[in-house]
C-alpha positions as CSV (number, residue, x, y, z in Angstrom):
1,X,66.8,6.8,7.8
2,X,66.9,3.1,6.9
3,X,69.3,1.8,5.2
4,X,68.7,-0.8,1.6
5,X,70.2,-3.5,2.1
6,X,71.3,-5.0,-1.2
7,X,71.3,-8.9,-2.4
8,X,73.1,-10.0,-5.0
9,X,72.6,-13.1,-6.9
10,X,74.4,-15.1,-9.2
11,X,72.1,-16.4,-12.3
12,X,72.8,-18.2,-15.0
13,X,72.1,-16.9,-18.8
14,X,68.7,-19.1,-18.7
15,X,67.7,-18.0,-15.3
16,X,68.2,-14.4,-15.9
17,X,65.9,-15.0,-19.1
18,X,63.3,-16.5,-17.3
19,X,63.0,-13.8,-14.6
20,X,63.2,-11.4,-17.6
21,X,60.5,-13.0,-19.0
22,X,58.1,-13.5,-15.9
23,X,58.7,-10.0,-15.2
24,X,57.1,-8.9,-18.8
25,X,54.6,-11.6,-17.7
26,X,53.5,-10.0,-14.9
27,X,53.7,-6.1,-16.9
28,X,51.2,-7.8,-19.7
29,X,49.1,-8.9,-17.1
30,X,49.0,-5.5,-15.0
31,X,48.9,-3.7,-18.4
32,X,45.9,-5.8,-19.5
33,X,43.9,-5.2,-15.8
34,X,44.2,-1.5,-16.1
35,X,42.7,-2.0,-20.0
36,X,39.8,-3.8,-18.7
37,X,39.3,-1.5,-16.0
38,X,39.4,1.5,-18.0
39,X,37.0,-0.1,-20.7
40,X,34.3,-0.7,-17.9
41,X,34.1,2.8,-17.0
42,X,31.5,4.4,-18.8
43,X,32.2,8.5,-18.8
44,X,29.2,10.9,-19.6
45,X,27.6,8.0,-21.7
46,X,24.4,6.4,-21.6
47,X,23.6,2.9,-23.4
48,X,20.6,2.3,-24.9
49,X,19.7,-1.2,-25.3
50,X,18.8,-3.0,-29.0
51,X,16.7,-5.6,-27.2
52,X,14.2,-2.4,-26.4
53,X,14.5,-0.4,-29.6
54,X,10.6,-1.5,-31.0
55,X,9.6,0.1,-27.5
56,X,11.4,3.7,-27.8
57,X,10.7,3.8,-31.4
58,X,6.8,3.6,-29.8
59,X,7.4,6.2,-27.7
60,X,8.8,8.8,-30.0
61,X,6.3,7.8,-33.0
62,X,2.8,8.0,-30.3
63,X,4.1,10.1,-27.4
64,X,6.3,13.0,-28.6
65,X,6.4,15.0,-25.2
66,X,6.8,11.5,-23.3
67,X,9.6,10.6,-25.4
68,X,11.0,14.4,-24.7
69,X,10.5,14.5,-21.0
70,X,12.3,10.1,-21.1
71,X,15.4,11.6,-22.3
72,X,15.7,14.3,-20.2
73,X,15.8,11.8,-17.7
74,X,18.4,10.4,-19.4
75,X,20.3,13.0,-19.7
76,X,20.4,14.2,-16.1
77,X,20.4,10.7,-14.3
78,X,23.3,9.4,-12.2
79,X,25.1,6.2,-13.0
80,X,22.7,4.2,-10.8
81,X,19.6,5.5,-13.4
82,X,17.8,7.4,-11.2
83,X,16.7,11.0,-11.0
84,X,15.2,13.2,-8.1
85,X,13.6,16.1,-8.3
86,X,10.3,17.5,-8.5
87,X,7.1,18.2,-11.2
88,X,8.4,21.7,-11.2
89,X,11.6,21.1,-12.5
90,X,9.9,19.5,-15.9
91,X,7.2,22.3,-16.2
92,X,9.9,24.9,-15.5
93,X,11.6,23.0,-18.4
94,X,9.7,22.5,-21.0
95,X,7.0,25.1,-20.7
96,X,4.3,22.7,-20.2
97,X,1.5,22.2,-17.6
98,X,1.4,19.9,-14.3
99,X,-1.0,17.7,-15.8
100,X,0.6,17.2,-19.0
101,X,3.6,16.2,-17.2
102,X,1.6,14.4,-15.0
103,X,0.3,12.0,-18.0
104,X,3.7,12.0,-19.7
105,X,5.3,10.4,-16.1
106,X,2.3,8.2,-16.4
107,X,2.5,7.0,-19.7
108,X,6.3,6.1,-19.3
109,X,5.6,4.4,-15.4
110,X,2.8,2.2,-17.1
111,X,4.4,0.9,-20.2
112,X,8.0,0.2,-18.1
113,X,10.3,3.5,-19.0
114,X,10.8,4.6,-15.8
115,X,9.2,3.7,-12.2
116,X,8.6,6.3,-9.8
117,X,9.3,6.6,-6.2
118,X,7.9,9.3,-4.0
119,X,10.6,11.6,-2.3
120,X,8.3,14.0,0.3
121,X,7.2,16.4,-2.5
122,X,9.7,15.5,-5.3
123,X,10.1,12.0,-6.9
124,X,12.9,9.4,-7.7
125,X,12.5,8.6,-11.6
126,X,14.2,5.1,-11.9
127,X,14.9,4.2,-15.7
128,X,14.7,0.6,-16.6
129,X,18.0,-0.8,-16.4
130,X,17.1,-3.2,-19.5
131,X,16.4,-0.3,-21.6
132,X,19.4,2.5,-20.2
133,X,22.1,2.6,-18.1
134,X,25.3,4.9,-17.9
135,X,27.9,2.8,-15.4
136,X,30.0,-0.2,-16.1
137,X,27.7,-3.6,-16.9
138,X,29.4,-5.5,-13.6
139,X,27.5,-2.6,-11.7
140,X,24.1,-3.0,-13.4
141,X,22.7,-5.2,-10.3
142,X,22.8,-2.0,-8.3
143,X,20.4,-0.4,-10.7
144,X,17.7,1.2,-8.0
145,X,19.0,2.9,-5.6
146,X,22.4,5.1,-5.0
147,X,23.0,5.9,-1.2
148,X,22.7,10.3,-2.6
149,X,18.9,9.2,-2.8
150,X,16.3,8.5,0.2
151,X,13.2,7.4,0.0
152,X,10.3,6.6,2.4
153,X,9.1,3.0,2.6
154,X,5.4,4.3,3.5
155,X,5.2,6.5,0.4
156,X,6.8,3.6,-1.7
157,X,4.7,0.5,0.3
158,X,4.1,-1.2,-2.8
159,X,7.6,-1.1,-5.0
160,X,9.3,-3.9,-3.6
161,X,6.3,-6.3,-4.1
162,X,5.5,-5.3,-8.0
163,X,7.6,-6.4,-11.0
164,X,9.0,-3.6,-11.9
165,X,9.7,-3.5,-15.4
166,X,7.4,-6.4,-16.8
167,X,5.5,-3.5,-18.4
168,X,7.8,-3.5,-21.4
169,X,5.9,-7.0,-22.0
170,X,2.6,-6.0,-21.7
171,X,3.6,-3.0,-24.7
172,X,5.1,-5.0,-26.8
173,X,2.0,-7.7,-26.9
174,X,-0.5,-4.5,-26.6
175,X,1.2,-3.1,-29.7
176,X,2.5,-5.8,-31.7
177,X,5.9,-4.6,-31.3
178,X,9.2,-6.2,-32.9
């Protein structure tokens, strides 16, 4: 076992104060990293954007079982906004039939909800990161993809070449939204 050695130092009644005081400096300082570290995280909590409001409001006034079957996929997403699984799991869900759910995923892909990637037989349902998002805002840039979730390239050929969420554009001229 090693031993401590020990240093003592002589300080005068103003140098003692000022190590005192750089010490509460420095507990301030750590005090005030953990506080912002601890406001960024986002537990079990999903943000919904003002900016987007006239759009949702849309949705759940025209498009009750789209706005249903949006958050659900809020609800279950991870903190990168997306969510695999299959057309079964939403008719298992909520009773309905394939093509209903079929138009529903279509409706919110066209007017910029969600984008979809194909997974083999499931898909990726990506929510717009302008309109939702559950992780801390300094993390938002890593919005599509989280490294749980594989996709192919061939099934998804087009998705890096389109904007993806213009759409919410295109809705709010189409409708006269505010």
């Amino acid at each position: 076992m090693e031993e401590e050695s020990k240093v003592t130092l002589e300080l005068s009644k103003d140098e003692f104060k000022k190590l005192q005081r750089l010490l509460e400096i420095q507990d301030q300082e750590e005090k005030a990293q953990e506080q912002k570290e601890e406001e960024n995280k986002n537990v079990n909590f999903v943000q919904l954007y003002r900016a987007n409001m006239p759009e949702v409001r849309w949705l759940m006034s025209n498009h009750g079982f789209a706005s249903s079957l949006l958050f659900f996929i809020l609800e279950h997403m991870d903190n990168r906004n997306a969510l695999a699984c299959s057309y079964e799991v939403f008719v298992d869900y909520f009773g309905k039939s394939r093509m209903t759910v079929y138009r529903a995923v279509k409706l919110l892909q066209e007017n910029g909800f969600v984008d979809v990637l194909k997974m083999g037989t499931s898909n990726v349902y990506i929510v717009n990161s302008d309109l939702a998002w559950t992780d801390a805002n300094s993390k938002k840039r890593f919005a599509k993809y989280d490294g749980k979730i594989l996709v192919s390239k061939k099934e998804n050929k087009d998705f890096e070449y389109r904007s993806q969420f213009d759409r919410f554009k295109t809705l709010r001229e189409r409708e006269g939204l505010k």
